[in-house]
N, C-alpha and C positions, 0 to 999 in steps of 0.2 A: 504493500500500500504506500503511495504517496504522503510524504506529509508537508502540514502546510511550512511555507518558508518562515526560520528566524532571522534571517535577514531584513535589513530598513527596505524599505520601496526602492529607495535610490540605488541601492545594492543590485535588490532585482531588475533594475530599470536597466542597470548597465550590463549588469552579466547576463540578462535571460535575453532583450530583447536591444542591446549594441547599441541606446542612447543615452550620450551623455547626462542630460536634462529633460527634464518635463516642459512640455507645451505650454504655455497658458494655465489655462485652471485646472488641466489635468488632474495635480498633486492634490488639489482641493478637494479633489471629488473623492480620488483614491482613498487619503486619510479618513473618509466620514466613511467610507464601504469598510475597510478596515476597522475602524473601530465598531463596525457590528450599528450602522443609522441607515434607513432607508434616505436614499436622495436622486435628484433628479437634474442630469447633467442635458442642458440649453445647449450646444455647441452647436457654433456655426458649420454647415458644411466643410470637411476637412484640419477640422481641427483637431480631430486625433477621440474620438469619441471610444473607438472602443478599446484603447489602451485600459478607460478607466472600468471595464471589470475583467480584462485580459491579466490586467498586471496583479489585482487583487486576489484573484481567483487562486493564487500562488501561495495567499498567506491565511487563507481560511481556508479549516478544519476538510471540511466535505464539498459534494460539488456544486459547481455553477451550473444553474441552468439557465440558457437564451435561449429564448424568443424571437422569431423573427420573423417579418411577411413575405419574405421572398428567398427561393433556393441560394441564388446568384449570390444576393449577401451573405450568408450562411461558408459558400463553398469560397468566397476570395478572404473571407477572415479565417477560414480554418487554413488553408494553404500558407498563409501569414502565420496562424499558431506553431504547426510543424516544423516548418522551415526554423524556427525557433527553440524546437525541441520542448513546445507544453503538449501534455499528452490530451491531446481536443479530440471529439468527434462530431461527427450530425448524423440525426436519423434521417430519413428523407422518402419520399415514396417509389425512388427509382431501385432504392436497395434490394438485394434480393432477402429472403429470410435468414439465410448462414450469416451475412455481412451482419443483420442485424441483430440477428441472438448475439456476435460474440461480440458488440459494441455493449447491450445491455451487461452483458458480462461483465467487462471490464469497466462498468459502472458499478456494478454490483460490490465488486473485490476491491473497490478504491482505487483503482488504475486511473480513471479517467479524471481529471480538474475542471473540466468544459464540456458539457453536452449542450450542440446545439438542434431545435427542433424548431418547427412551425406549427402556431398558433392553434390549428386545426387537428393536429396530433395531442394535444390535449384531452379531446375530447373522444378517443379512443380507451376505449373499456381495458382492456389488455394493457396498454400504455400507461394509463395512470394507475392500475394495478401493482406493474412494475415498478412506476413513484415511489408507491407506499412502503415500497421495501427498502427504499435506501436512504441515507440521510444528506439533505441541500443546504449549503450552507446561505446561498445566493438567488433571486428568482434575476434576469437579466428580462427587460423588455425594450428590444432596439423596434425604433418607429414609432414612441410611446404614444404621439398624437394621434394613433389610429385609434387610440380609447374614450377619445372625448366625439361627443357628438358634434362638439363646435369647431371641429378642427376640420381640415379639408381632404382629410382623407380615413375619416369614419368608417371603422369595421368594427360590428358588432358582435364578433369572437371575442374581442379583444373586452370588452365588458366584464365575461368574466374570469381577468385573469387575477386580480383581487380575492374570489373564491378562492383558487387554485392556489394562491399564495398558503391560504387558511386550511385548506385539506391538506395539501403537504410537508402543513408548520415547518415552512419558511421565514425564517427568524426576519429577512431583509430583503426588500427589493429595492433593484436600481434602473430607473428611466432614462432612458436614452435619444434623443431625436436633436433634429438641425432646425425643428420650423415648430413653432409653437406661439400662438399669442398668447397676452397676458388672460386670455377666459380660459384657452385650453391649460396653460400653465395652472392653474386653479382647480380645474377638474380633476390632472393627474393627481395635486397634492391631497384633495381630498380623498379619492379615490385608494392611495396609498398610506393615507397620517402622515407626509411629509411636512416635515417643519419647512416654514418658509426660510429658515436660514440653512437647510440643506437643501433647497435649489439651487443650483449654479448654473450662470448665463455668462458667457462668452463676448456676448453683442458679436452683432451682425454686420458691424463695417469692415470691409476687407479694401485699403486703402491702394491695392495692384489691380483691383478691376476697375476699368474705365466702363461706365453704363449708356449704350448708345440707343436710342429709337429715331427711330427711319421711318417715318409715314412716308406709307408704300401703298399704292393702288396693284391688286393681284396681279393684271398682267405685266406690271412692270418689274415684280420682284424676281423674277427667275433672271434675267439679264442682272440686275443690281448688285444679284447674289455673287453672280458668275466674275464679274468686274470686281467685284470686291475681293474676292479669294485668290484668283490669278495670279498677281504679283505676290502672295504669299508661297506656293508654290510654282516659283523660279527657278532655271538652273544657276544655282552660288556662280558667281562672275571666276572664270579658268580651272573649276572643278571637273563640271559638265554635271556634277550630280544636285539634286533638287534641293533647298531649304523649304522642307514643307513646316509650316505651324499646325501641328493635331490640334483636330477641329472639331466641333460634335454641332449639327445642324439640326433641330429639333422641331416637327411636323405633326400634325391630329392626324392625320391617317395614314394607313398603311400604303392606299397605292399612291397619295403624296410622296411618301418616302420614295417609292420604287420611278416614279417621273422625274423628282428632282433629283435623283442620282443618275439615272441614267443621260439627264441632259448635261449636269458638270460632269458624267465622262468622255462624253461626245465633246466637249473643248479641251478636253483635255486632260484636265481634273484625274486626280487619283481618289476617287470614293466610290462606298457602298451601300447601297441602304442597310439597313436594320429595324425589323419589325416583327412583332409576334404569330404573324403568320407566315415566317420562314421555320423550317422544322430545327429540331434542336442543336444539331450536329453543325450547321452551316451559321446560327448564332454564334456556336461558341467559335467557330473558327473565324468569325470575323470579328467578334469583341478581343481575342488571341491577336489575331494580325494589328488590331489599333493599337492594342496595351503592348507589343513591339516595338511600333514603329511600322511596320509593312504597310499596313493600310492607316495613310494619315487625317483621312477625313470620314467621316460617317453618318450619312444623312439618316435620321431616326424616330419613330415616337418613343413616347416616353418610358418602353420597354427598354432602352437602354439606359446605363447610368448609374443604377442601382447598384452600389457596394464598388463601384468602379475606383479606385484609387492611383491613378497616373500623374505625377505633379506636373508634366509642361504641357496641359492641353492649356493651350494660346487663346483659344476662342470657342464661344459659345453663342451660336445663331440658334434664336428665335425664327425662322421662316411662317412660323404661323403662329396666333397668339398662345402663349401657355395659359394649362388650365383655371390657374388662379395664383392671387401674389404667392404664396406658399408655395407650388410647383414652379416661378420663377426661380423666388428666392434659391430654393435648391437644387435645380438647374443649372445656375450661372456658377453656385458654389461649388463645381468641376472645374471652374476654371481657374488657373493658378496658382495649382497649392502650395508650387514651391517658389511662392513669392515674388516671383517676374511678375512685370506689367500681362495683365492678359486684357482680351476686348469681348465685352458679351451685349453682341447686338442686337436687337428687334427690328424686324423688318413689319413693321406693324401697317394693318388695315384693318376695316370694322367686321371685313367680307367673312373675318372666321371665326365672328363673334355668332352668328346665328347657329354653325355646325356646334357650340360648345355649349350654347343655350339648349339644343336641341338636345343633347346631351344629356342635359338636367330635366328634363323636361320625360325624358324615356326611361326615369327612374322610379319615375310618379304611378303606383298603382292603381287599375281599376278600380270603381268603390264596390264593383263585385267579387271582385277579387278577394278582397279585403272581409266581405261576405261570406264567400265560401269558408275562409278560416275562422273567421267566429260559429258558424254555425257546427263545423267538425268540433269545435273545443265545448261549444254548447251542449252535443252529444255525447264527447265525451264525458261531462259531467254530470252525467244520468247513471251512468254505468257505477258499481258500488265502489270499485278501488279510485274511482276519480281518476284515472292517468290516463293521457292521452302520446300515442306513442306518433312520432313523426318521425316519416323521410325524405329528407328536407327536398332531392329529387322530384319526387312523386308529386309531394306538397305543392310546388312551384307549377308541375303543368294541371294537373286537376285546377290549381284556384288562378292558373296565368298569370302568377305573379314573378316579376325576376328572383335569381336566388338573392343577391345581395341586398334588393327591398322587402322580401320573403324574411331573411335574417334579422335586419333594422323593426318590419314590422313584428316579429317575435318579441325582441329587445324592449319594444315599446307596450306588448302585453306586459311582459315584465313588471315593470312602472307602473304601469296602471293597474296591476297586482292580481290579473286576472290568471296567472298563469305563473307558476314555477318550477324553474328547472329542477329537476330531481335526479338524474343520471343519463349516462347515455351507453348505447351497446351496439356492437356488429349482428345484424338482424339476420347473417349465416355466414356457418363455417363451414368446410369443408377439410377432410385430409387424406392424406395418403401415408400407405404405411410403409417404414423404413426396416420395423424388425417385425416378423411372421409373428401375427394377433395372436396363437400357442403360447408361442413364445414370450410376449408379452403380458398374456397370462399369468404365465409358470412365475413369472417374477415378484406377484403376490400371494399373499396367504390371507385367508379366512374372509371375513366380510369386503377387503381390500381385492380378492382375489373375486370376489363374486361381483362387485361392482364393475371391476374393468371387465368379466367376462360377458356384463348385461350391456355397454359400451359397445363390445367388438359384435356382438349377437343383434345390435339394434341398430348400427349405421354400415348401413348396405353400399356394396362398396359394385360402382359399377365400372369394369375395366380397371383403371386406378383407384378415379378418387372417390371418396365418400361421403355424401352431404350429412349435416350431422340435424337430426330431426328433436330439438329438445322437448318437446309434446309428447312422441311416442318415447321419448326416454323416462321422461319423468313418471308415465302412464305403465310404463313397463316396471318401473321402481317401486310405484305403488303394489302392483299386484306382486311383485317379488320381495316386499316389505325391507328397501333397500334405499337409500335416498339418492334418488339422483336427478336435484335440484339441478337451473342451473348454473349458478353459482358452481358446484361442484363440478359439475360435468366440463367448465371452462379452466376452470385450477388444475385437472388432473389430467385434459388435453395439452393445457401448456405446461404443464410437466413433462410429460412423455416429449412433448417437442424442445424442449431443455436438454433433454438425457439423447437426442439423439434418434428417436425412436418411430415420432412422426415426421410427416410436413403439416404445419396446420395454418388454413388460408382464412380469412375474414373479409367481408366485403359488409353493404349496404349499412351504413354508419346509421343508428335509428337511436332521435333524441327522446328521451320520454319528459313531460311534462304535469305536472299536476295541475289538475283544473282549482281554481282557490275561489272564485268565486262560481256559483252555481243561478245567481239569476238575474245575469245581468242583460240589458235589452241588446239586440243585436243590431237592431239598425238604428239607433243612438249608437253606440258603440262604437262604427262602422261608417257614422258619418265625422263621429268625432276623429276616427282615425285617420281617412282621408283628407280631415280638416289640418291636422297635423302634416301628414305628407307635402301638401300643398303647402304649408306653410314651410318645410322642409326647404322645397323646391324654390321656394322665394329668396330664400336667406341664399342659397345656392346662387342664381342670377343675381341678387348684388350682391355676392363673391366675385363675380365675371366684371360686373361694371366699376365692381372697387378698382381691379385691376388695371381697366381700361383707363382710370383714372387718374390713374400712379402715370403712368407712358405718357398721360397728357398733362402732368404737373408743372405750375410755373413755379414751384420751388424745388432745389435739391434733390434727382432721385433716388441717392445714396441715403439721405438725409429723411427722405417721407417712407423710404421701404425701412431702414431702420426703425422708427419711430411705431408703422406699424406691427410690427412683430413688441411695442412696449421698451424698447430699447432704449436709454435715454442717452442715446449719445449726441443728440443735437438741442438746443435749445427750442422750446415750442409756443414760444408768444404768438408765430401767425402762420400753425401750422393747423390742414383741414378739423372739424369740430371731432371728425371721430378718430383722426389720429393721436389729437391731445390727447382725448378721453385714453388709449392704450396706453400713452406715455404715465398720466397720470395713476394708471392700475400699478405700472412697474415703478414708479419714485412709489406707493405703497409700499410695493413688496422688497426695496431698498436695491433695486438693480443700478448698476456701474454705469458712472458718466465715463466714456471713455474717446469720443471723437471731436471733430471740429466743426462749426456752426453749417458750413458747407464743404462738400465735398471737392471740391473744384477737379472732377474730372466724372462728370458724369455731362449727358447732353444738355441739360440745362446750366449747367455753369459753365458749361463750353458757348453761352448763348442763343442754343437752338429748343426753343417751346414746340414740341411737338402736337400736331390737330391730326390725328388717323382718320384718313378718306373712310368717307360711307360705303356700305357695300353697293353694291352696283344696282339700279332698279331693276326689276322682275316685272313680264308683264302679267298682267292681272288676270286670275282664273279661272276658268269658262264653266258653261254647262258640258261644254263636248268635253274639255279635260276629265271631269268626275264619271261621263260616259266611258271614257279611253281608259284611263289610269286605276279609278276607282272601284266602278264597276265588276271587274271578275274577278276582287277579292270576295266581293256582296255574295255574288253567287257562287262562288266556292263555296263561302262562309256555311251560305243554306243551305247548297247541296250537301254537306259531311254534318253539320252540327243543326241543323234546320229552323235557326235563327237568323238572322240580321247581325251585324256586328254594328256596335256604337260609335258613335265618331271618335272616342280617344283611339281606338281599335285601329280604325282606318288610318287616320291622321299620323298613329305611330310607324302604320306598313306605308306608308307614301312618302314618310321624312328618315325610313329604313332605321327606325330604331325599332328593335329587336322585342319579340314577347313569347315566351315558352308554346303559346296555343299557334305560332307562324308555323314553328316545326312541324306536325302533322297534316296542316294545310299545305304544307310545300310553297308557303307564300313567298320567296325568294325567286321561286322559279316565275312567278310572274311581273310582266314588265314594269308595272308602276312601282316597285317593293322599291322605294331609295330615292325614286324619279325627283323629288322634292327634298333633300336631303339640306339645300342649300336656301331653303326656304325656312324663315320665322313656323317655329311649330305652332305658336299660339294663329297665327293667323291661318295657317292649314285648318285646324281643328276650327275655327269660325266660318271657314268657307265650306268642310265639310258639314258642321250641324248647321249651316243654313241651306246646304243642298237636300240634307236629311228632311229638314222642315218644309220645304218646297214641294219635294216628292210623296210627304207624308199629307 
């Protein structure tokens, strides 16, 4: 077994991980994880964030557990751990079983200092089984802001990792993230019991980025782009070989990526796009080729980036507006980490405010949607045990609701108390056998020997493998006056697959829930929830138009993006009413004056006030369009389900935002599915319920 280091931090800082010094507030944060205080490290992008439970992780007792929302992060911090010689792993779901038994293992035996895992592997039966049997010194949660609802990148897994802390008595957790405003900073400390004096905040002025916006009307940016990059990759004057500046060019959609890269390689340009609809093998070999040097530019959404650590990327293009200042923010914070001038420019129009609206707008459930799941939670609350068992799959297409407003809408029975979580399970297993069931047998005696024998006698093995039927087990237990709950029948398959003996597979993740209240009305309920959604979705659009805001500031915009993340490092006598108001949350909570009144190197102090051109007018839309476009979704609609679909229905298939109920219709395959994509959704949905109303 490992133990923790007696060595100072500084010690370990230099011998484990070959730096001299700590960053910034690193040591800060270090010392309160070590002395045993949950805390909550603000770090700006590249500021060295997860030294601070890397390095700790060395001096307490048992292990670290991370959290994290994405593989990519997970697998370039553990390559960084090794390389180092800390004994790290990750579960993940590419593993096979062998990999992953002998990772738990070496949790088990105290080998491991680091296990790292995703959010959603919490919530596996077997896995937190596994928890309970060992002891954590640390709970780690990088991306902390996905836990607040008020933050811009809300996942409602993340709710409840607080629980998790408390069933696994996890003495301490540590928060992690680069983008937090002062509500979200509030949420996590609550969330956690963090004293406001073990938050630590970085500020967000990084004094080597220059901040450029470029109002750009759409067909002019593609040339703009090209002209601007050019001269950066030049053949160096008597070399003959290129000075390329690594680039990372940032786009909303996928075949944006694959246009604008294909036209900078037709000039010449050495780039690739990158987008999540390339398969996985061709991502990593071209995130590989950047993080070289081979491939110097990468036009991408915003599937790339994530856990990316390269200090000379030079430049960071906006080509199209990012999601919100929070997805700027950490964006641009790729660029320059190792403290060279770098340029993060916006090539900004309004044109790609509507795709982002639209966006927000295709997250908005049904209110029948919203319907169908009260009224299953209503039935279920008829039933004696009150437990309503979900799969969250199933859930999503029966009530058309997406999965991640499906999850949020969950989270939000929660709150309103109608509903709580009480466990979750793999709704089946399956296994195959590695030593002859005899044989396996012969290895017990007496009641031990007669249970595995009712086991091999009751799961029918057909060819290989064998589906395991806990119903007829437990029915079989009864009349052989033998227990085999399943509680037991799961303990003593993952034994056997411990020893060697099985393979034992788990699929269909099933939440169960308690119904808590039993009479509440459903369509009050139903519209209140909806009313919330919509209200969701509002705060969401001005998130979009705060942004738009910031690009068109006639002060500082070094100085107004710090300020709104609470950051007090510029003075705010005539700065906008709701940026005061963040600064004033953070002089609260005693955060660092750390910068200068202006930045002088962002486009406003270079004297250019940027006005982003409108999107282009649309001509106005017909009867014969809703005839052409509309229409043979309607009759699809009735022909398989022998309804009429409602206008949000429509309005989502024409603006090609996505709904579980498109899938079985094959509504993709028909031409209007998207046609409008580049059209205001609210005014799709106005011209579709007035065509509705016309025809009715």
């Amino acid at each position: 077994m490992i133990q923790e280091s007696t060595k100072s931090p500084r010690e370990t800082l230099l011998e484990v991980f070959g730096f001299p010094a700590f960053r910034g507030a690193q040591e800060d944060v270090i010392e309160r994880v070590i002395e045993g205080r949950s805390t909550a490290a603000i770090f700006a992008t590249g500021a060295g964030k997860s030294l601070c439970y890397q390095l700790p992780a060395l001096h307490l007792p048992n292990l670290t557990l991370v959290v994290s929302p994405l593989l990519a992060l997970m697998q370039d911090q553990l390559a960084f751990l090794q390389r180092h010689g800390v004994a790290a792993a990750s579960l993940d779901s590419t593993q096979d079983r062998d990999t992953a038994r002998e990772i738990m293992d070496r949790a088990r035996s105290g080998e491991l200092k680091i296990l790292m895992v995703s959010v959603e592997r919490l919530k596996n039966e077997r896995f937190r089984h596994f928890l309970r049997q060992i002891a954590i010194s640390l709970l780690v949660i990088d991306e902390a802001h996905c836990i607040s609802e008020w933050g811009h990148n809300f996942r409602p897994d993340y709710l409840k990792l607080p629980d998790y802390q408390r069933e696994f008595d996890i003495p301490q957790a540590l928060l992690l993230t680069a983008t937090a405003t002062p509500a979200v900073i509030t949420d996590m400390r609550d969330k956690f019991a963090i004293a406001a004096e073990d938050v630590i905040t970085t500020g967000f002025y990084r004094s080597n980025l220059e901040l450029l916006v470029h109002p750009m009307e759409a067909e002019s940016r593609l040339p703009a782009l090209a002209k601007w990059l050019s001269p950066q990759q030049q053949p160096t004057s008597g070399s003959g070989s290129k000075s390329e500046a690594p680039t990372i060019i940032y786009v909303t959609l996928q075949h944006t990526a694959e246009a604008v890269a294909s036209s900078l390689a037709n000039q010449g340009l050495a780039v690739r796009a990158y987008h999540a609809g390339l398969d996985s093998e061709t991502r990593d070999q071209i995130q590989r080729g950047f993080m070289n040097g081979d491939i110097p530019c990468i036009v991408a959404t915003i599937a790339f980036g994530m856990g990316i650590d390269k200090g000379n990327i030079r430049n960071v293009i906006h080509y199209d507006l990012p999601k919100s200042i929070e997805n700027y923010s950490q964006e641009i914070g790729r660029a320059g980490r190792d403290g060279n001038p770098s340029r993060c420019l916006t090539l900004a129009g309004r044109d790609g405010l509507r795709v982002l609206e639209n966006f927000v707008y295709g997250d908005t459930p049904e209110r029948d949607g919203i319907r169908h799941v009260l009224t299953e939670i209503a039935d279920a609350g008829q039933r004696p045990e009150r437990q309503w068992p979900v799969l969250l799959n199933t859930l999503s297409r029966d009530s058309n609701v997406r999965l991640l407003p499906l999850k949020t809408l969950l989270v939000r029975l929660e709150m309103h108390g109608v509903i709580a979580p009480r466990f979750a399970y793999l709704a089946e297993y399956r296994l195959r056998y590695l030593e002859e069931p005899a044989n396996l047998i012969a290895r017990f005696q007496s009641e031990r020997a007669d249970f595995v024998r009712l086991l091999v006698d009751n799961i029918t093995i057909a060819k290989t493998w064998g589906t395991v039927d806990f119903e007829r087990l437990y029915d079989a237990g009864v009349t052989a006056e033998i227990d085999a709950s399943r509680s037991r029948v799961i303990s003593a398959l993952e034994y056997f697959q411990d020893k060697g003996w099985v393979v034992l597979e788990g699929k269909r993740m099933t939440d169960v829930f308690e119904v808590c209240q039993l009479d509440f009305d459903v369509d009050a309920l139903s519209k209140q929830l909806f009313a919330e959604a919509e209200s969701r979705e509002g705060a969401e659009i001005e998130r979009l138009h705060a942004m738009v805001d910031l690009f068109e500031s006639e002060t500082c915009l070094t100085r107004r993006l710090a300020a709104y993340f609470g950051d007090r490092q510029f003075e705010h006598d005539d700065a906008p009413a709701d940026i005061g108001q963040n600064v004033q949350v953070a002089r609260d909570c005693g955060q660092p004056v750390q910068a200068a009144r202006n930045c002088g190197h962002c486009s406003v102090c270079h004297g250019r006030i940027a006005r982003l051109p409108a999107a282009p007018a649309l001509p106005p839309l017909t009867d014969t369009d809703f005839e052409r476009h509309a229409r043979p979704l309607i009759e699809r609609h009735r022909e398989q389900l022998g309804t009429a679909p409602g206008a949000q229905r429509i309005a989502h298939f024409l603006c090609g935002l996505t709904m579980p109920i498109f899938t079985p219709l094959k509504a993709r395959q028909l031409g209007g599915f998207g046609l409008y994509e580049k059209r205001p959704y609210p005014e799709v949905r106005a011209w579709v319920e007035g065509q509705i109303a016309h025809a009715g």
